[in-house]
Structures are given as structure tokens and as C-alpha cells.
C-alpha positions, 0 to 999 in steps of 0.5 A: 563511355563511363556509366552515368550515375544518379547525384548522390543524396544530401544527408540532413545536417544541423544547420538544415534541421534547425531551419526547416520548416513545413510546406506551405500549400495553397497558403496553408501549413502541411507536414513535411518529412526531410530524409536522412538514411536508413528510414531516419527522417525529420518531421517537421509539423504543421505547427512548426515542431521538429521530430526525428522518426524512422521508418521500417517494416516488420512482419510486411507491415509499414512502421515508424518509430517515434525517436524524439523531439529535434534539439542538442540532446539536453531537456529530453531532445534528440541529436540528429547524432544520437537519432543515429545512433538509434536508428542503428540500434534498431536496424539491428534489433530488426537483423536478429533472428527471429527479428524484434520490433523496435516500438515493443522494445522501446515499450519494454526499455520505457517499463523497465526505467520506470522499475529503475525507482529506489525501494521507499517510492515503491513502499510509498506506491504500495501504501497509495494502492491499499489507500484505494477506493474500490467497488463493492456490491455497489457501494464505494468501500473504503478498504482500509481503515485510517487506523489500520493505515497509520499502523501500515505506514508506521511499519513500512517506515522501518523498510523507509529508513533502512532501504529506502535509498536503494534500489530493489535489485540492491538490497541484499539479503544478509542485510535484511536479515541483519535488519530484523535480527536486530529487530529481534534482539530488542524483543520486538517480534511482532513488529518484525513479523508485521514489517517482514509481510510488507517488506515482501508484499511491496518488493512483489508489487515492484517486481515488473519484469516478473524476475522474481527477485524478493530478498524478503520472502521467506525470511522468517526461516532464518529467524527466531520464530514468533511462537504463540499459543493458539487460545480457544474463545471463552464461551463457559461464564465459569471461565469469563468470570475467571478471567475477569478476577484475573484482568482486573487488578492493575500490575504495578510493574507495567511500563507504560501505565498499564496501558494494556491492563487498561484496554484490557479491562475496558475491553472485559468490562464493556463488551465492544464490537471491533471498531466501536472504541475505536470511534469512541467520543468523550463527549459519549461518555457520562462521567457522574454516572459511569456510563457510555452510551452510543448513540443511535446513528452509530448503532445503526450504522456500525451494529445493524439493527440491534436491540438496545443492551445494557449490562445488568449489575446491582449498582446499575440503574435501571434502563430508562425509556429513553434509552429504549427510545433512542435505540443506544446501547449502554455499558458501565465503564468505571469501577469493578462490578459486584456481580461479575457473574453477571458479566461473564454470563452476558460475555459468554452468551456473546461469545457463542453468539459470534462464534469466534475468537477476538485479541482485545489487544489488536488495535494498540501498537504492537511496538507497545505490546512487545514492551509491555510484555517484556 
């Protein structure tokens, strides 16, 4: 007599899967599970979705991987031919030796497409990071400055508009270094150098899997190199007074206007603490006086508490009780001093009072800078 055998199983089909809909219990909605094979199964929710799940064990424990959503395999839904497919590739994975847990792979499959990004979204990524907020002692601290940020976009516009279409793994090193020998070639070195740091500082931040790919780093050995010469600060008033005599004629030859001539001697002459031209108002300065005066909340604010100062010259009148009053701080600001003696004492004394050593020239764009010294 033959053997009797169990009837064999449906499988889910289409027709069946857009039709299913969950059980009705007590005349409440609960979640049904439809099988198909190998642990595939669709989901059918009690708010009437579809999901396509498989079930398995690994390392002895019960789990489940989340396929997709139900649908014809357009706007981010799942086949049941495609759920297929995947409940293979994931059988497989689990026959490996040793065996790999498909919920962690998809995990890594999921940061490995995000990585998939062209280079400008990583640029702009790495710019937002350096815009953030952070804690300090505290206090919440912006980080950087909105100049320093504009200076930090305008250089990483030069990686945007030569790289940014491509992928990381696509930009190939002959390239970049065509890049910046053509930088270099028009004597632009220190906007090179400054577009080299964050060419490689935002191919690391896109470097998620940790592979360790970065066509920028390094590059400056096959570059021309960026020689400049160490310049101790200027504490002796012999030497300020000296490099005051030299700062203060204006080079007619400038490009520009002279612009750097410029800051340069306004930097000599009111002696300013980093950042304080940089917040610098008109309406801060006296023209019929040739006067700028901060005022109080900016001295505190900016300077800590500080003893008022005005810079001593014969032409100069003497500080007034309101000035006293109001804690402001005081420097002339237009016409060549009579005793610039008196200057280079005042700029000596500050100099060893910080006891370091400032490029008056660093808050102006460095595009400019490689022009005007050419």
C-alpha cells in the first residue's frame, strides 16, 4: 500500500498578498504572519500593512529580518520575487563559515550606500560639522568664527567645483595634483596649501569604512614647497620703531590699492587685539578727531577687564574723564605720528606682555595676499 503523504504547502503569490488582511479577533484587528519558505513570510499588521520578513536562527537565537514593505518593487517596496532573492542571499550568508548575521550585514550594506555620496556632499557634511556648537566649561561656544568660516567655504569651494561630482574612491591622484600645480603655477601657494588641508581633513571624514583611501594626503611632496621664514615677534622699541619707518610709505606699485599696505599700518599704528578689527563699526570711529574708540561692553566683553589705554603722541590730546568713565579704549588712526618712538615703546611693551608673535596680515584673503606679494 503506498505511503500516504502530507498535502504539500501553498506558497504566497501575488494575488494572495495584495488581498491578505489581518485577523479579526473578538472583532478586534491582530497581526497576521502568512508563510512562504525558507522563513519568508509576510506580515500583515493590524493597521493593515504589508511586510515581507524572514525568519532565522543564529548563534541559537530566534531572529527575524526586516525585507521591506509589500508592492511591485517601485518607491521603495518589495517584490515577493525579489523578498526571494534576498531570503537566498541571506541563507547564504548564515552557510558561510564561520556564519554572518544578516541583520549586521544589511546594517554595514545600509553605511556602506550612505558612503556612496559624491565628494561636494562630503565637503558641505564637513563644513556643517566645524559650524557646530559645542560645550565648553559650560558655556555653549560657537567654534569658529563666521569669518573664519567664510574663509573655510571659499577654499573648499575650489575641492567643489573640481571634485565635487565625483565620488571619493573616483578622484584619482594624478588629477589632484594637476589641480594644485596649476594652483601653484599662478603663485598662489598659500591658498593651495590651505585647500590641500581640507581637501585631506574631508576625504578622512568621508572615509566610513575606515579603508583608508585619501588622494590628498601628503600631497605637498610632490609640490613645490611653501618656504617661509620663521620671523621672531619684535619686542626691542629700536626694532618696532624701525619697522614702523619702513610700513608707513605707501607702495605705489600695489595692486590692489595697497590694500595690505593698508592693514598693515593700521594694524602698526592702533596696536589691536585678534579680532578687534574684525568687529570693528564706523560709527566707532571720529573722523574730525582721528579717533577710534571701543566701547565699554566690547572691552569687556572682548578684552576682559582692562585698564583703559590711549596711545601717548604729541598731537594727541590728552584722555578725557569720560573716557576714563566709560572704561574705552582709545587709539589715533589717521596721519603718521610725530613720535613714533613713543609707538614703538607702547608696541614693544605689548609684545612681551603676550609673549608671542602675530601675522597682522591673517585676517585678509590669502588669495589677495599671494597677488599682492607677487
Amino acid at each position: 500500500m503506498p505511503k500516504a503523504t502530507a498535502p504539500r504547502r501553498k506558497l504566497l503569490t501575488d494575488t494572495f498578498c495584495r488581498n491578505a488582511r489581518p485577523r479579526i479577533v473578538g472583532g478586534v484587528a491582530k497581526d497576521a504572519k502568512y508563510s512562504d519558505s525558507g522563513g519568508l513570510y509576510l506580515l500583515v499588521t493590524s493597521g493593515g500593512s504589508r511586510l515581507l520578513q524572514m525568519a532565522y536562527r543564529f548563534n541559537g537565537r530566534q531572529k527575524k529580518l526586516a525585507i521591506g514593505p509589500y508592492g511591485n518593487g517601485d518607491d521603495g517596496t518589495v517584490s515577493l520575487a525579489m523578498a526571494r532573492q534576498k531570503r537566498d542571499a541571506a541563507k547564504a550568508l548564515l552557510a558561510q563559515d564561520p556564519p554572518v548575521d544578516p541583520s549586521i550585514e544589511k546594517q554595514f550594506a545600509r553605511h556602506r550606500r550612505k558612503a556612496e555620496r559624491p565628494f561636494g556632499e562630503w565637503v558641505d557634511e564637513w563644513l556643517a560639522e566645524k559650524r557646530t556648537e559645542k560645550i565648553k566649561r559650560g558655556r555653549l561656544v560657537i567654534v569658529r568664527s563666521a569669518e573664519t568660516m567664510a574663509l573655510l567655504e571659499r577654499w573648499a569651494g575650489y575641492l567643489k567645483d573640481r571634485f565635487g561630482k565625483l565620488y571619493r574612491k573616483d578622484i584619482k591622484r594624478p588629477d589632484v595634483l594637476a589641480f594644485f600645480r596649476a594652483m601653484q603655477s599662478e603663485g598662489r601657494l598659500e591658498t593651495r596649501d590651505r585647500v590641500v588641508s581640507i581637501g585631506e581633513q574631508a576625504c578622512d571624514y568621508a572615509d566610513l569604512e575606515g579603508d583608508g583611501y585619501n588622494p590628498f594626503r601628503a600631497v605637498k611632496k610632490q609640490l613645490t614647497a611653501n618656504v617661509s621664514t620663521p620671523r621672531p615677534g619684535v619686542t626691542e622699541p629700536d626694532d618696532v620703531a624701525r619697522l614702523f619707518k619702513l610700513i608707513m610709505p605707501s607702495w605705489d606699485k600695489a595692486r590692489f590699492g595697497d590694500v595690505v599696505g593698508d592693514a598693515l599700518r593700521l594694524d602698526a599704528l592702533t596696536i589691536p587685539r585678534p579680532g578687534m578689527i574684525n568687529t570693528m563699526e564706523w560709527r566707532e570711529v571720529d573722523w574730525d578727531n582721528a579717533r577710534w574708540t571701543i566701547p565699554a561692553e566690547k572691552n569687556e566683553n572682548r578684552l576682559g577687564s582692562c585698564r583703559p589705554a590711549v596711545t601717548p603722541s604729541p598731537r594727541d590730546p590728552a584722555p578725557c574723564a569720560e573716557d576714563h568713565r566709560q572704561s574705552a579704549l582709545c587709539v589715533r588712526v589717521r596721519g603718521r605720528c610725530a613720535a613714533v618712538e613713543t609707538h614703538a615703546e607702547l608696541s614693544a611693551a605689548r609684545a612681551r606682555h603676550r609673549h608671542q608673535d602675530r601675522t597682522h596680515c591673517s585676517r585678509f584673503p590669502l588669495d589677495v595676499l599671494d597677488a599682492q606679494s607677487s
